[in-house]
Structures are given as C-alpha cells and as structure tokens.
N, C-alpha and C positions, 0 to 999 in steps of 0.2 A: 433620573435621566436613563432612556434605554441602553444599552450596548452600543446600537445602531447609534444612534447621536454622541457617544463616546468615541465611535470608529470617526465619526465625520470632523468632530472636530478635531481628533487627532491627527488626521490626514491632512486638514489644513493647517496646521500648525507648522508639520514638519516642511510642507511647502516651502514655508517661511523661515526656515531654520530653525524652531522650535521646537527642542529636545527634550528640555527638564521643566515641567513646571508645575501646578498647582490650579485648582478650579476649586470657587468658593463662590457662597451665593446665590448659588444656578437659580434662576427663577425661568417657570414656563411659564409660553402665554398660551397654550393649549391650540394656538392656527398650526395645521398640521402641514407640512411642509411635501415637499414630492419625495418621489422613491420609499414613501412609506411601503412596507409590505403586510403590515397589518393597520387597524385605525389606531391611527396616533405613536407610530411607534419613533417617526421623526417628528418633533414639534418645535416652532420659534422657539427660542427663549435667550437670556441673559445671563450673564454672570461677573467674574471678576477672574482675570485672567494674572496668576504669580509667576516670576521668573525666578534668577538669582537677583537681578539686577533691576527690573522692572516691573512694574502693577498696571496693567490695563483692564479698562470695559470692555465686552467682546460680545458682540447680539447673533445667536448662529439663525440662519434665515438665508432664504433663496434670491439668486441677484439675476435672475430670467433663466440662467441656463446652466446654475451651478452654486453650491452650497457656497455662503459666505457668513463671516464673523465681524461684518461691520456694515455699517448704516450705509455707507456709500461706499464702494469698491470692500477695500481690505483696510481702512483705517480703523483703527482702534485706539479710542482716547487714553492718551496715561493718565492716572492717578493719584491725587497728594490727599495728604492728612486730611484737607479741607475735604474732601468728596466722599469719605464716609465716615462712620462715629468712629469714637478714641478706640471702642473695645476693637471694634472689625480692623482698626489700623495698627493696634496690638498685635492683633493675631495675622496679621498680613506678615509684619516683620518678622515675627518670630516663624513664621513657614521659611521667608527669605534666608534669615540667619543658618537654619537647618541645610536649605540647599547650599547654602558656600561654605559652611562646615563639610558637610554630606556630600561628594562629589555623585553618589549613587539616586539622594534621594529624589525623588518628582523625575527621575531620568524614565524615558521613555523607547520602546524599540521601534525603532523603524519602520512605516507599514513597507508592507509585503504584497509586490507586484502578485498577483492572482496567476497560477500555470495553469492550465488548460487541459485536460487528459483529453485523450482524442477519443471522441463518443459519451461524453459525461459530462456533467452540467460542475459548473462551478459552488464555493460552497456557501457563496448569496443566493445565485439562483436557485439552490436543493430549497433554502429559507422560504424566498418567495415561493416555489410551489407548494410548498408545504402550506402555508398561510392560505394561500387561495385553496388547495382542496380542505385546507379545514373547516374552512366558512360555505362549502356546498353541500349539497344535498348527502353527499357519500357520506361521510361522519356528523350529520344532521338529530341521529338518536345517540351518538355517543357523549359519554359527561367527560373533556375534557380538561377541566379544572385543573386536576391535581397535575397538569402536564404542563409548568411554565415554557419548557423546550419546546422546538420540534421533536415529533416522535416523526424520527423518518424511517425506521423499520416496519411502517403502512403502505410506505408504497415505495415504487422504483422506478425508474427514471430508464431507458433506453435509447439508442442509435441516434443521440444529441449531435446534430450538425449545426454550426452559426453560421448566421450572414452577416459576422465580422463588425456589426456597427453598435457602438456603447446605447444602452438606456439611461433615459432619464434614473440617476440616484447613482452611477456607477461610479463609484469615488474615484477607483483606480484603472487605467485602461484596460478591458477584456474583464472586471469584475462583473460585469452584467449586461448581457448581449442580446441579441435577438434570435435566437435558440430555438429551433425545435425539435421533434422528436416522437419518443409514445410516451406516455405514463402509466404504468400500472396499479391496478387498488384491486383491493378484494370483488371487485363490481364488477371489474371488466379493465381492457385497456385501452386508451385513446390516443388520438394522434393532438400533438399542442404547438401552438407556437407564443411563446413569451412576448409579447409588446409593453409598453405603456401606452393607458389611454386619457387622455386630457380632460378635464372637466366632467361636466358642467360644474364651475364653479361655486359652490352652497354658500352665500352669505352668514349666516348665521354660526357653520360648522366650520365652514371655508376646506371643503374636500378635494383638494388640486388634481385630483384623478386616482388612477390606479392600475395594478399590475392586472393585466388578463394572460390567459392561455390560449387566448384566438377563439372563445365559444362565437365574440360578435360577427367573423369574417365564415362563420361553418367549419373553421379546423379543425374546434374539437368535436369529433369524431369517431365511433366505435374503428377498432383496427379490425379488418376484415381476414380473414385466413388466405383469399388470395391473393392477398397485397404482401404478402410473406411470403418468404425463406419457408424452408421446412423447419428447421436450425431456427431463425428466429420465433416461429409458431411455438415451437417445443421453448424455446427460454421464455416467453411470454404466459404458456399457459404454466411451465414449474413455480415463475414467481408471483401469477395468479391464485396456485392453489397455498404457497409458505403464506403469503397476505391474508387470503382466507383464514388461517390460525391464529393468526395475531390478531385480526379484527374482531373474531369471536371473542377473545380474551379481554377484550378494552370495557371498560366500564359503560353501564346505558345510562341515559338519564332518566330520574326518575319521573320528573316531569315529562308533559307531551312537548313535540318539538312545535314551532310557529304554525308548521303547516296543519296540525295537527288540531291545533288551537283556532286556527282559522274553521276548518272544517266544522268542530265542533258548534263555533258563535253560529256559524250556521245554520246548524241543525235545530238548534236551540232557537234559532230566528224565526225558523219556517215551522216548529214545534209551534209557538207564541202564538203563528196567523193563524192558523189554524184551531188554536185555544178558542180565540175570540171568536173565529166563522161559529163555529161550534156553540158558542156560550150565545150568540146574536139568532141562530136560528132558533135556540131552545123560548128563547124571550119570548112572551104573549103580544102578539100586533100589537094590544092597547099601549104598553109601556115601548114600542119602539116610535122613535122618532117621524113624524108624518114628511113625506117627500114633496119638497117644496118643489114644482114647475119649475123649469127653467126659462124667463123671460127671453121673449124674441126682441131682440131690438131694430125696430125698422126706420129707416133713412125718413126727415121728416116731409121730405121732397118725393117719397114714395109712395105714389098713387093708392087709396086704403080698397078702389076695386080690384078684387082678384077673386 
C-alpha cells in the first residue's frame, strides 16, 4: 500500500472518530482510483479494519465524488470468528488485547488541515508536479530508478496563485487546488495551471483520468522576459542556471529513451525497403515474377461497340 492510500484511509477513519487501529489483510484489486499522481499510486482494495473493541471489512474505493471505505456509503461490516480462519481470528485478538493493554499502541495523529504560504504550492501539489514533469520529455534520458522520492531539487515552483477550488483527490480542504504559476527545470521555465482531467475511461486498465499542468488548454507555455518583473526575470534565470547543476549530475539511462527507440524501428524500416528494392532490381527478369494484367470488369448490359 502506497503512502498516498495510507494518507486516505486515515483521513477517513478519523472522520469517523477513528484514532487507534490496526490494518491487516490489505488486498488490491489494482483499478486505479482518482487523485492518483502517478500510475497506480491510489488503487481499490480490501482489507480488515482492528479497533480496541471492534473488527470490520472496509473496501477503500471511490463513491462519485469522494474517497470511501465501503461498498455503499460508509458501512462497514463487523466481523465474527465465523468470517475468517482460526489463525487470522488469533491474531485479530491478540492486535485487540495489545491496544487495551497499550493505550499508545495502533494510536494515530490527527491529519493536518494543509497552510498555505502565500506564492507556493502545497506539499501534494510540489508531489503531483513532480510526477508529471517526471514522466515528460525534460527528464526523458535520465535513469530514475534509484529515486523512490520526489527529487524536488530539479525544479522550482514560483508566483503560485489559487482559484480557491479543491481537486479531485484533495483529502483535506485547500490540500490540492487549482494553482497556477511558472515551473522552472534546467530547460527553461513555463507558465502551468494544475487541473484534473477526466477519462477516457480504459476498460481493461480502468485509468479514471489524471493530473495535467494546463499543456491541453496552451498554458503551458515558455515564460517570456517581457511578461516579467526584472526582479522576477533575475530569480527565474538564477534558479534556471542552480537546476542546470543538478540535472547534469543525475544519472542517464543507459538504454535509448522510447522516442529514441521509435526513431530507430524506423530507420531500420526504411533500411529493410530499400534492402529489398535493391535485392529485386539486381534479380534476372527471367526469375522475377511476370505481371499479370489487370482485368477490366465490364457491366453485362454494356454495349461491347466502342
């Protein structure tokens, strides 16, 4: 289970009053769920939900317009001996025993309404654009891998203003808004605006949508020097050139990147036809194939004078 699905369904728990408890079981079912920031980072799944006092089923999944933990609204079935094997009803109680021993143990902190710095992205949103510029072109040669984090010392985020209204995935009020601004990367820097966009639905994958920076509406956009401050031109291009150092620094892949790979089948395609034009002119007329006329087919009501 990612972080992100740890964050959700602990926010809906404490909803509900849900302080101290226990998660055992977790099974996904790998449908990806909304507010993902990357693929799959929220997904359905199941589990079995411990108290001091009580054992529930609890399915985390989306109810149209908001994370939920049961099949219909917020119910969650309790659970007796009878609903799972002896060992897992074992070890149910002996979690239980621990928390009313342990007034500490399975206790949980409270989430935490999200503050706002005035001109700065929140630290979901830093996430998602993180996520979306990793998957574009900008860091497209570099090998990633070894970075489960965001590395958000690639890029920088400036002169962030909201238009106040929550996104799809925003657990907590003001956690994830519709934001924009510039972004800077060692490339250059652009003007963004955060939305969620809806579908198309993928049966197979079932991809509910995804976080954009505004490319589909033309937001993103090179930032121009006279659309600037002086002041802001000069802090754009210093954290332009600190980026620039670090991007050099980041590991490359040593494989070619897709596009790269594309280009090549390519090359290799048009190599091929030209293999054959080549091999087909060298051939003796006698061994190449004699060219069959193409039949004229004439209407049988078509007069045969002409």
């Amino acid at each position: 289970m990612t972080g992100r699905a740890e964050d959700i369904i602990h926010t809906l728990l404490a909803k509900h009053g849900v302080g101290r408890y226990q998660l055992i079981d977790l099974t996904p079912e790998y449908v990806e769920l909304p507010g993902s920031a990357y693929y799959q980072e929220v997904v359905a799944q199941s589990g079995i939900l411990i108290t001091p006092d009580h054992v529930y089923h609890f399915e985390l999944g989306w109810g149209g317009e908001y994370y939920t933990l049961g099949n219909k609204g917020e119910s969650w079935p309790e659970l007796t001996a009878e609903d799972t094997t002896e060992e897992n009803w074992r070890r149910i109680l002996q979690l239980q025993q621990k928390m009313q021993n342990d007034p500490l143990f399975g206790l949980r902190e409270p989430p935490v309404s999200p503050v706002r710095e005035v001109g700065r992205p929140t630290t979901r949103e830093v996430q998602i654009i993180w996520w979306w510029l990793a998957s574009s072109h900008f860091f497209a040669d570099c090998d990633l891998t070894n970075y489960p984090e965001p590395i958000f010392e690639v890029f920088e985020i400036v002169d962030v203003q909201s238009g106040g209204h929550d996104l799809v995935g925003s657990l907590l009020p003001g956690e994830v808004e519709d934001i924009s601004g510039i972004v800077v990367v060692a490339q250059g820097a652009f003007h963004f605006r955060l939305s969620w966009v809806w579908g198309p639905e993928n049966v197979l994958y079932h991809h509910p949508g995804h976080y954009s920076l505004g490319e589909e509406d033309g937001s993103w956009r090179p930032v121009l020097r006279e659309e600037c401050t002086e002041e802001q031109w000069q802090q754009i291009q210093a954290a332009q050139q600190r980026l620039a150092q670090v991007f050099a620094q980041l590991p490359r892949n040593e494989h070619p990147g897709w596009r790269d790979l594309a280009e090549e089948e390519k090359r290799a395609s048009e190599e091929k036809k030209e293999s054959i034009a080549e091999l087909l002119r060298r051939r003796p007329r006698s061994e190449r194939k004699p060219r069959i006329p193409r039949q004229i087919h004439r209407d049988p009501g078509h007069s045969q004078k002409e």
